[in-house]
N, C-alpha and C positions, 0 to 999 in steps of 0.2 A: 835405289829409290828414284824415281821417274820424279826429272823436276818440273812444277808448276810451271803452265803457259798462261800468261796476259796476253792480252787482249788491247790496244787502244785506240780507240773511235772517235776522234776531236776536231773542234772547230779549228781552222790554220791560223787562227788567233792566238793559238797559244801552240804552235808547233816550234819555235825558238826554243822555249822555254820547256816544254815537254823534253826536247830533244837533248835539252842540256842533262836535264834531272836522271834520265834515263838511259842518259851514255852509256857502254860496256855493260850493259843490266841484260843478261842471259834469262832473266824471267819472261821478258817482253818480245814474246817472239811476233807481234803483231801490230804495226802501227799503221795509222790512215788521217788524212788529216781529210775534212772536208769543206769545200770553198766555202769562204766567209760570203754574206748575204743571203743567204738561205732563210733566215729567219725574218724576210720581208714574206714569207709566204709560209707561214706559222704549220699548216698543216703538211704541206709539201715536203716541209723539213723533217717534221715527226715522221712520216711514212719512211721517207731515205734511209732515218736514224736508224727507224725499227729492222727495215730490209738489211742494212748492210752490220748491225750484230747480231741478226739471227742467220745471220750467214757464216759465221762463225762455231755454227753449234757445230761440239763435235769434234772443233778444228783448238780450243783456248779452253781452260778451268773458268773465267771470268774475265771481264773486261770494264777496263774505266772508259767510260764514257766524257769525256772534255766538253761538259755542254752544263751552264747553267739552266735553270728552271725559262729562261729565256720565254716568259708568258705565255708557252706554250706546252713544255715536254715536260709540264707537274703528272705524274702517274703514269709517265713513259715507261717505266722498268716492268709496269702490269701484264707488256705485252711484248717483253721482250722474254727469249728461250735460254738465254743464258746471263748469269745470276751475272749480274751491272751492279757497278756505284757511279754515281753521279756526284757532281760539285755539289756544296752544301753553297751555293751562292746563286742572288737573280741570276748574276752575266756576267761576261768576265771581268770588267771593272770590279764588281763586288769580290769577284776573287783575288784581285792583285793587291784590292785594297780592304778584305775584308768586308764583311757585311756592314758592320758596325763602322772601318771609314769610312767607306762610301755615304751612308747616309750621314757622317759628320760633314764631309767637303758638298754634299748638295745643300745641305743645312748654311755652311759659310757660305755658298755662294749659288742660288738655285740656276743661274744662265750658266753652268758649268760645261764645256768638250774637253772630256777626260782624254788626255791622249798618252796611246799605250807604243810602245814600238813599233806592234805591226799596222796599227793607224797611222804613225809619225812618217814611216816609211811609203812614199807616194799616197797621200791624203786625201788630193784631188782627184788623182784618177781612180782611188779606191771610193770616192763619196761617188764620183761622177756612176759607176758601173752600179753601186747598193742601189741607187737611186733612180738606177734605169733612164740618166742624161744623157748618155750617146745614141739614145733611140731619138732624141728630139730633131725635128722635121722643120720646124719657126724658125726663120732666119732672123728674127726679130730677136729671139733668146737665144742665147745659149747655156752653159753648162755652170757655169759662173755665177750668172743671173740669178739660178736656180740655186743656187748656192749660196748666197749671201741673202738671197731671203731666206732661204731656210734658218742661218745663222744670225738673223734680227734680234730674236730674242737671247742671244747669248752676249756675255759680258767679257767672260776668262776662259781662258785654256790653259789646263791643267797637264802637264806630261805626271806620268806613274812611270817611272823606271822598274823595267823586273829582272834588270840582271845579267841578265843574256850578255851584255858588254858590248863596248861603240858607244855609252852614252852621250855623250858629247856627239858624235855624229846625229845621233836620234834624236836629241835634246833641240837641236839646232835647227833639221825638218819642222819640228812641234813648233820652235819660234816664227821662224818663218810662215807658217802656216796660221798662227797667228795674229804675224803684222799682217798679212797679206789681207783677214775680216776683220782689224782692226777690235784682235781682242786683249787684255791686259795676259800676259802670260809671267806663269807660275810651276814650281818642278817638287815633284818630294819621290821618295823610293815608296816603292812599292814591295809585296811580299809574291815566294814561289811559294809558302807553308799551305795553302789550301791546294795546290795541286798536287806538294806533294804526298799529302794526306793523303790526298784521291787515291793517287796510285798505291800508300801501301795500304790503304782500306780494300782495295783491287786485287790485290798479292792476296791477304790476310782471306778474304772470301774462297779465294782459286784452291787455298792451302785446306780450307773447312770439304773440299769437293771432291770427287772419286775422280781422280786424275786423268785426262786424256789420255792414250799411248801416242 
């Protein structure tokens, strides 16, 4: 019996976590993570998406895709050549924390920065790069500036732990990052149950499929 190949095509948001669930998984003979920020440039990212798993045809039975509906990739799979699952969630906040908590913690608190590990882990210089501050030229501003106006309207910071382990190391980044815009901060765990859905939805599809050799 020729075993099933996956496929995995994800944001590096969630490669920690990916990598944990998928240890020693002989299924998964394919992983990729792809740089976070992508989704400031909504179509740019759909095209990458679609390029780099129909690159795959041929190569994997199916492929999870680690990307929420992210307000752009709704009816991504129409144009993709090999049979994808995608997160049943907006983004990946709503994955860690469910659909349903996430809209309960924007609810408690709507000036909410959900911060996850790989946000927790260099904050600044990951906001600084999404945000395209290291291109700024004004000696007047800098990256900072640009940064604590953006976070005006926010009140709390929220850490989601997913697991991965070093909480306490993570947790501590999140506070700091914090005090530093002077936000109330707050922690609760978070879930891996929607990624790991994904993946056995991923398996489950590959196994319905006339097998690679």
């Amino acid at each position: 019996m020729i075993p099933m190949k996956v496929g995995i095509v994800a944001c590096e948001v969630f490669e920690k976590e990916i990598d944990l669930l998928t240890e020693g998984d002989h299924d998964i003979v394919y992983k990729e993570y792809v740089e976070f920020g992508e989704h400031v440039f909504p179509e740019k990212m759909k095209e990458t998406l679609i390029k780099k798993v129909n690159a795959l045809e041929g190569k994997v039975d199916s492929v999870f895709l680690g990307y929420g509906v992210c307000q752009s990739l709704k009816g991504v799979t129409n144009s993709l050549r090999v049979p994808t699952i995608m997160l049943e969630a907006d983004d990946c906040i709503g994955t860690f924390l469910t659909q349903a908590g996430y809209e309960a913690e924007r609810k408690k608190c709507t000036g909410t920065w959900f911060a996850i590990p790989f946000f927790s882990d260099m904050a600044i210089e990951k906001l600084t790069k999404e945000m395209h501050l290291d291109k700024i030229k004004n000696p007047k501003y800098d990256a900072m500036w640009f940064i604590r106006k953006f976070f005006e309207g926010y009140s709390r910071a929220l850490y989601v732990d997913t697991g991965i382990g070093e909480r306490e190391s993570y947790e501590s980044k999140s506070m700091d990052f914090a005090q530093l815009l002077n936000l109330r901060h707050e922690s609760m765990d978070g879930t891996l149950a929607l990624l790991k859905e994904g993946i056995e939805k991923a398996k489950t599809l590959a196994q319905a499929q006339p097998q690679s050799e």
